[in-house]
C-alpha positions in Angstrom: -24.2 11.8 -3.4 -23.7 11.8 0.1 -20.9 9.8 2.1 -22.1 6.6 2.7 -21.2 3.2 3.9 -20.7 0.4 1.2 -20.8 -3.3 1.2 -19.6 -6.7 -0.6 -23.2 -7.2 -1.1 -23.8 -4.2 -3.6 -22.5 -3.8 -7.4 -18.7 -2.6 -7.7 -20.6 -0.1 -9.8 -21.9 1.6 -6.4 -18.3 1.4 -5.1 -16.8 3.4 -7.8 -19.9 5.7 -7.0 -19.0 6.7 -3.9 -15.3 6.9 -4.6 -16.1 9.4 -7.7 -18.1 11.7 -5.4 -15.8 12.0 -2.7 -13.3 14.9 -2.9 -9.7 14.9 -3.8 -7.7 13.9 -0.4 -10.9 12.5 0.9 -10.8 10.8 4.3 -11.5 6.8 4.0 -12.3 3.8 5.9 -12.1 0.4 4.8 -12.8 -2.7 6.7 -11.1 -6.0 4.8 -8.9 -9.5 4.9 -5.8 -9.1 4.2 -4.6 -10.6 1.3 -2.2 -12.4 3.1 1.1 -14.9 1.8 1.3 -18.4 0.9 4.6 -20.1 2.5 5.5 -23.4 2.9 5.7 -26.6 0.3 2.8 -29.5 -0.2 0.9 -30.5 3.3 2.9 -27.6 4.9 2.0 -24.8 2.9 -0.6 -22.1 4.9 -1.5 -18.3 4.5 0.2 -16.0 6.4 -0.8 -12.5 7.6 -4.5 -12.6 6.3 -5.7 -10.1 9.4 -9.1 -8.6 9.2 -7.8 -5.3 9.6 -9.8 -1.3 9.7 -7.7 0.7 8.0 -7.9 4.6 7.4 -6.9 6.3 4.6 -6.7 9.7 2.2 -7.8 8.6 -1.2 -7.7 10.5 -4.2 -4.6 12.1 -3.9 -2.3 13.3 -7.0 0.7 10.4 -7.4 2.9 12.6 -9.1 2.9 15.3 -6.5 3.0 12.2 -3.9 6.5 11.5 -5.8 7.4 14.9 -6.3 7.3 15.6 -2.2 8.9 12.0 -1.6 12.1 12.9 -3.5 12.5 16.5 -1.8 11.7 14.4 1.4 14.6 11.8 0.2 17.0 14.9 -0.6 16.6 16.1 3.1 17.4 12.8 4.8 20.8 12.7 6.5 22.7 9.2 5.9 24.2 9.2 9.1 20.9 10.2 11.0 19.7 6.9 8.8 23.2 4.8 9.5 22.5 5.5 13.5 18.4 3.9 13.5 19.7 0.6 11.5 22.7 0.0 14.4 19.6 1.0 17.1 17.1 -1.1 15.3 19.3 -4.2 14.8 18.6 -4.1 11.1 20.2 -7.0 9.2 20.2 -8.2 5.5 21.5 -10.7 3.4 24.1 -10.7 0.3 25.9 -13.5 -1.7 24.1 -16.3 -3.2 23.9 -20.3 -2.3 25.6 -21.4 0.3 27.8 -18.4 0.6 24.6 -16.4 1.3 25.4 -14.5 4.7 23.4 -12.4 7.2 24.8 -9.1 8.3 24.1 -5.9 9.9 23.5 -2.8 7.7 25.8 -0.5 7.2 26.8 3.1 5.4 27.1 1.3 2.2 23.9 -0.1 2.0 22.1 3.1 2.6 24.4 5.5 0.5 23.1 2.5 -2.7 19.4 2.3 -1.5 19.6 6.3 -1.5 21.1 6.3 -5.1 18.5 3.9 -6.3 15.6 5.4 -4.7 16.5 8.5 -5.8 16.9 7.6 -9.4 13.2 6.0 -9.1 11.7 9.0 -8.5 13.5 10.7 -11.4 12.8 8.3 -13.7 8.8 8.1 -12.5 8.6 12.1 -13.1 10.1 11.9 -16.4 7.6 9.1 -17.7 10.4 6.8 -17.7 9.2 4.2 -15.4 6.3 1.8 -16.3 4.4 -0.9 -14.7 4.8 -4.5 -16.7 1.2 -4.5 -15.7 0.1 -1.4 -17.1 -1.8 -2.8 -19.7 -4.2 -4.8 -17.8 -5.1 -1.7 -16.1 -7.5 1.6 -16.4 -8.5 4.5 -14.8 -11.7 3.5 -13.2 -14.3 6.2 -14.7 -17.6 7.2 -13.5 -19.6 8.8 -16.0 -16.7 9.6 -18.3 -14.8 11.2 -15.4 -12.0 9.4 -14.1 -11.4 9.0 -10.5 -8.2 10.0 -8.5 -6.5 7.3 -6.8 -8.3 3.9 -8.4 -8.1 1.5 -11.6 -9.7 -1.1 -12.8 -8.5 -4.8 -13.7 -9.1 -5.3 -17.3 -7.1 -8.0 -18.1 -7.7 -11.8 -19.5 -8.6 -14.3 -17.0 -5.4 -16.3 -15.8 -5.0 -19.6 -14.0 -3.5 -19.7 -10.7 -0.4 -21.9 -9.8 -2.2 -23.1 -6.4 -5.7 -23.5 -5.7 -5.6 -21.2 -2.8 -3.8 -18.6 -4.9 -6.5 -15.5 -5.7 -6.3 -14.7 -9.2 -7.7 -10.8 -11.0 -10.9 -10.4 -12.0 -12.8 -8.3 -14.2 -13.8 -5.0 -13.2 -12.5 -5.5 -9.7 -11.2 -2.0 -8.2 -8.0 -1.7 -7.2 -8.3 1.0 -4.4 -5.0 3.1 -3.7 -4.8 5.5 -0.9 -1.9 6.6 1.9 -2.0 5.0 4.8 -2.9 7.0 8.4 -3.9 4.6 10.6 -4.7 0.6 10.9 -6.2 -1.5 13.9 -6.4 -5.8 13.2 -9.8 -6.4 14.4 -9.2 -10.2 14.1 -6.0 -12.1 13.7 -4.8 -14.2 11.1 -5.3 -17.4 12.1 -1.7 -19.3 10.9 -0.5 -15.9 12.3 2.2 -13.2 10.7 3.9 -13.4 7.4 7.7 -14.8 8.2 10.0 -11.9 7.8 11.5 -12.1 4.5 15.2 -12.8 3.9 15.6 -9.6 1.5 18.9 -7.9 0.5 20.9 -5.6 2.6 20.0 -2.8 -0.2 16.5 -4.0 -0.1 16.3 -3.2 4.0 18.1 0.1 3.7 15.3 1.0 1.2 12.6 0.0 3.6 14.3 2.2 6.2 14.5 5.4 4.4 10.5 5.1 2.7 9.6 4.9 6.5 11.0 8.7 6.4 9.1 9.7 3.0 5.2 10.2 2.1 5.5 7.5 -0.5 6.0 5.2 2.1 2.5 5.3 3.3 0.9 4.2 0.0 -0.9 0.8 -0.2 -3.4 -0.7 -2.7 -6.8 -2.9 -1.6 -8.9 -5.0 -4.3 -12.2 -4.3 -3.9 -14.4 -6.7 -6.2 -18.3 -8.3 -5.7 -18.1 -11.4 -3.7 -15.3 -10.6 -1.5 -16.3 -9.5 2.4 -15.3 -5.6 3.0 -16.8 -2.1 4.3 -16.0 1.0 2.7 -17.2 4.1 4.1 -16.1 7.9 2.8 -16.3 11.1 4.1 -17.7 11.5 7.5 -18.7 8.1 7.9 -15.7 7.2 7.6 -14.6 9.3 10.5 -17.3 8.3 12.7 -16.8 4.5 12.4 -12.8 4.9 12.7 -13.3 6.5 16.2 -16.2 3.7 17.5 -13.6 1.5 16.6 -10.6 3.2 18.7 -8.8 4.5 15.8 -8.0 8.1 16.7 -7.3 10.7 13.8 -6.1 14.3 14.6 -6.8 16.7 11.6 -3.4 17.8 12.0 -2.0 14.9 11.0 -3.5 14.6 7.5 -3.1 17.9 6.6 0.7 17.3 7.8 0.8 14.2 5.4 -1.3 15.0 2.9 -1.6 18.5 2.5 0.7 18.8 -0.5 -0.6 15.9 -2.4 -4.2 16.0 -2.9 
């Protein structure tokens, strides 16, 4: 089957066609709305961050290697490399609870426990310790009995949301899962970004070091019938990533991606 561009109009049986017959690390391009954030309470409450975004992507890739290369990545990191881009960044978190709930800057601590936990994550992920609670509304989406690298498929019972604007799972809609290269919004979100959350000083510090790892690339796109998206594979892909401005050295996946595929 040759690389090909694929719409919301056709079956997400054609969609996990063109996924199965692309190569392991295969270059990908996908064209969606972001799912985007409810905030707010009642007459005030709006989606956030809902950009129409192209996005490029290797697909297909082993996680466990991904995992594997992200801790030896995390072992290599130098805390006091990482203590001096928080102080240049400005990065601040929060800690306490209630009213006692203060915002501060990070520091050594923060980093030193965010590399602890991190660090136990991956352990615990390569020892088959570490499970999903949503595991079991999931499977390996399969095209003719062979399953394919990097995607799943929602299995689970139907569910009602708690808002009406809330998106809910569907049946047989693919979750796509790829590391990210490269993103351009082609149109903005109309109520604009999603507020900066107030997370944990822990919680920052972990951000901070995934920037440093491959893991920190990965993201996940549901891609079901109905919804509005482009996928292309393969040289397509390519092709419409640079009419669209996006520009993608070789170099650089084989850099990122090399090890994982």
């Amino acid at each position: 089957m040759k690389p090909q561009a694929i719409n919301a109009a056709e079956t997400n049986f054609a969609i996990a066609e063109a996924l199965a017959s692309s190569r392991r690390g295969t270059f990908t391009g996908l064209i969606v709305r972001k799912k985007g954030s409810l905030r707010g309470r009642g007459a005030d409450r709006k989606l956030y961050g809902d950009d129409v975004v192209h996005v490029v992507l290797v697909t297909g890739f082993d996680y466990p290697s991904l995992v594997q290369r992200s801790l030896a990545a995390l072992n290599d990191l130098d805390i006091h490399v990482l203590v001096r881009e928080a102080e240049q960044q400005g990065l601040k978190g929060w800690e306490g609870k209630g009213k006692d709930r203060i915002e501060r800057a990070i520091h050594s601590d923060d980093i030193f426990r965010a590399l602890v936990q991190q660090r136990d994550s991956f352990h615990r992920t390569l020892e088959g310790f570490s499970t999903s609670s949503t595991d079991h509304v999931f499977e390996t989406l399969r095209v003719d009995d062979r399953p394919v690298r990097g995607s799943r498929v929602y299995v689970g019972a139907p569910r009602q949301p708690k808002h009406p604007e809330e998106e809910t799972p569907e049946f047989g809609a693919i979750y796509l899962q790829g590391l990210k290269i490269a993103e351009r919004v082609l149109w903005s979100a109309p109520n604009g970004p999603v507020p900066p959350p107030k997370s944990g000083t822990v919680k920052v510090a972990k951000n901070l070091i995934l920037a440093h790892l491959p893991i920190g690339r990965y993201v996940q796109y549901v891609l079901k019938h109905g919804d509005d998206f482009i996928l292309r594979v393969g040289g397509s892909a390519h092709l419409a990533a640079s009419e669209d401005g996006i520009a993608v050295r070789e170099s650089t996946i084989e850099d990122i991606f090399g090890h994982v595929a």
